[in-house]
C-alpha positions in Angstrom: 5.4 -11.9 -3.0 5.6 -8.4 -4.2 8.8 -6.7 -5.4 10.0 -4.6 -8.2 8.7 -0.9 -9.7 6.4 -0.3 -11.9 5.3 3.3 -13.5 2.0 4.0 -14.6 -0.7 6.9 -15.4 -4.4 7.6 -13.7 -6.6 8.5 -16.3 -8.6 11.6 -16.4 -11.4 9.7 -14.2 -8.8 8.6 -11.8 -8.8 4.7 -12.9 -5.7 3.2 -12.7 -4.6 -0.7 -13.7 -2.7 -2.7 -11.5 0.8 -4.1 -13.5 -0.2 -7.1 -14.7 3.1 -8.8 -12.4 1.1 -7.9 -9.4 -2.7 -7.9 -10.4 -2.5 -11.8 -11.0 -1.1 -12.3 -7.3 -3.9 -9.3 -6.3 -6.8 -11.2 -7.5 -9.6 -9.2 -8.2 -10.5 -8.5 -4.8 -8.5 -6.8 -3.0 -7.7 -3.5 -0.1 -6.4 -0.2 -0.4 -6.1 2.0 2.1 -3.3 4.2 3.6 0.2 3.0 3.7 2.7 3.7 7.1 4.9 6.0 4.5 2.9 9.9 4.2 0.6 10.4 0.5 0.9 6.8 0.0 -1.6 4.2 -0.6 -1.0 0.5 0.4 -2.6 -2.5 -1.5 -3.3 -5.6 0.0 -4.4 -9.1 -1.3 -7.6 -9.6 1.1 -6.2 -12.4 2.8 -2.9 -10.8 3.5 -4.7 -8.3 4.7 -6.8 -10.6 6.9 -3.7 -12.0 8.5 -2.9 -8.3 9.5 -6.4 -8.5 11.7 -5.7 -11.9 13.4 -2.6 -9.8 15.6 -5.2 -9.2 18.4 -5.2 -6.3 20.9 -7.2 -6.2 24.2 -10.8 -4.6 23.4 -10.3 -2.9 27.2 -7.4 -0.7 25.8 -8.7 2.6 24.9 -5.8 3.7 22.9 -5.2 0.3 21.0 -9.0 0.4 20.1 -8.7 3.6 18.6 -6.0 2.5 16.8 -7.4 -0.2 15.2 -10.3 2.2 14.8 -7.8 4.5 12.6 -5.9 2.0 10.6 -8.8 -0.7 9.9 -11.3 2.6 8.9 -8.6 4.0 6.8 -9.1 0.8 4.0 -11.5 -0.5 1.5 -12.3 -3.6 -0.5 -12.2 -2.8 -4.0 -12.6 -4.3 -7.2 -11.9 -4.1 -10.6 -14.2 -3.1 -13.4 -14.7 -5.6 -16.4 -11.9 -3.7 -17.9 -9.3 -4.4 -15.1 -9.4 -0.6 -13.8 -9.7 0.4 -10.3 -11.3 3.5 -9.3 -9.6 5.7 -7.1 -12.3 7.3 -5.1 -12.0 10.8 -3.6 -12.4 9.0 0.0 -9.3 6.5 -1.0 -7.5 9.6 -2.5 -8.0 11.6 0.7 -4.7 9.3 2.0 -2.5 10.2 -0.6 -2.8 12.9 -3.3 -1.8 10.7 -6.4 -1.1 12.5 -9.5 -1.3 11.4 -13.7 1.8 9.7 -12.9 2.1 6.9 -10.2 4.4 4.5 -8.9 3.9 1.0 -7.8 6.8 -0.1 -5.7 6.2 -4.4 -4.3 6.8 -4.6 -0.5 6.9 -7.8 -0.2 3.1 -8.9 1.2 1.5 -5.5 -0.3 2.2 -3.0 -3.0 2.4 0.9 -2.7 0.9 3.2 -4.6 2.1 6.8 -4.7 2.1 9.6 -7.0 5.9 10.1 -9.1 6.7 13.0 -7.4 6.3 11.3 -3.8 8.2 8.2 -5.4 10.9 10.8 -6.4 11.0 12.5 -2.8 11.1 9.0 -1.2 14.2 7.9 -3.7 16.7 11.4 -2.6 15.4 11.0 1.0 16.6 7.7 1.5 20.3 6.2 0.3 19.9 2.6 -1.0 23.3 2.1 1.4 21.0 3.2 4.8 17.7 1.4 3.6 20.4 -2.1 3.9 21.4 -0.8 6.7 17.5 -0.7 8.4 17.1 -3.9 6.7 20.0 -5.5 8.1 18.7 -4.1 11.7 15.3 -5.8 10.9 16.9 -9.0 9.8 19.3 -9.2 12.6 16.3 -8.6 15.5 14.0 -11.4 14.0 17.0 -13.8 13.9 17.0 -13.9 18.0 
């Protein structure tokens, strides 16, 4: 499980580390790819990210086959170098324009990844008061 903030720099070659409180979880294989929030990057354990792939659709519907299309071809498997940095490449950065400063924020079964300024947006756009409130609307629909 993934939870907590964690602030961190890209170097000048766009490596960044994973906090060590989520890279042991993480593994050393792992997917990045983009996240449902705009500029941000989502990182997955691979086999949380499997489980994502076991919700079938029907191969006959166009539009869900396009969108599996979009989502699944928007991700990569990664891995770290021998010194625990992950490269962001310019294809994985397409998805979210990360800056020196970044932000990884656990979400539970992944991590996102976004740049401090988006992190900064993201904290005035939404109260802490009306996230509960969403989460309590979530909660409440999986208890029936």
């Amino acid at each position: 499980m993934f939870f907590g903030t964690y602030f961190h720099q890209m170097d000048s070659k766009n490596r960044i580390r994973i906090p060590s409180r989520f890279s042991k979880e993480l593994g050393t294989t792992y997917v990045i790819g983009r996240s449902a929030m705009e500029n941000t990057l989502a990182i997955y354990p691979l086999e949380a990210f499997k489980k994502i792939s076991q919700k079938k659709h029907s191969p006959f519907n166009r539009q869900a086959e396009m969108a599996y299309t979009l989502f699944f071809g928007s991700y990569f498997e990664v891995t770290e170098d021998g010194q625990g940095r992950l490269q962001i490449t310019e294809a994985i950065k397409k998805f979210a324009p990360l800056e020196k400063d970044i932000v990884f924020v656990g979400a539970e079964d992944h991590i996102n990844l976004m740049s401090k300024s988006q992190y900064d947006s993201l904290s005035q756009s939404l109260s802490y008061d009306d996230a509960l409130a969403i989460l309590d609307e979530q909660y409440e629909k999986h208890q029936d």
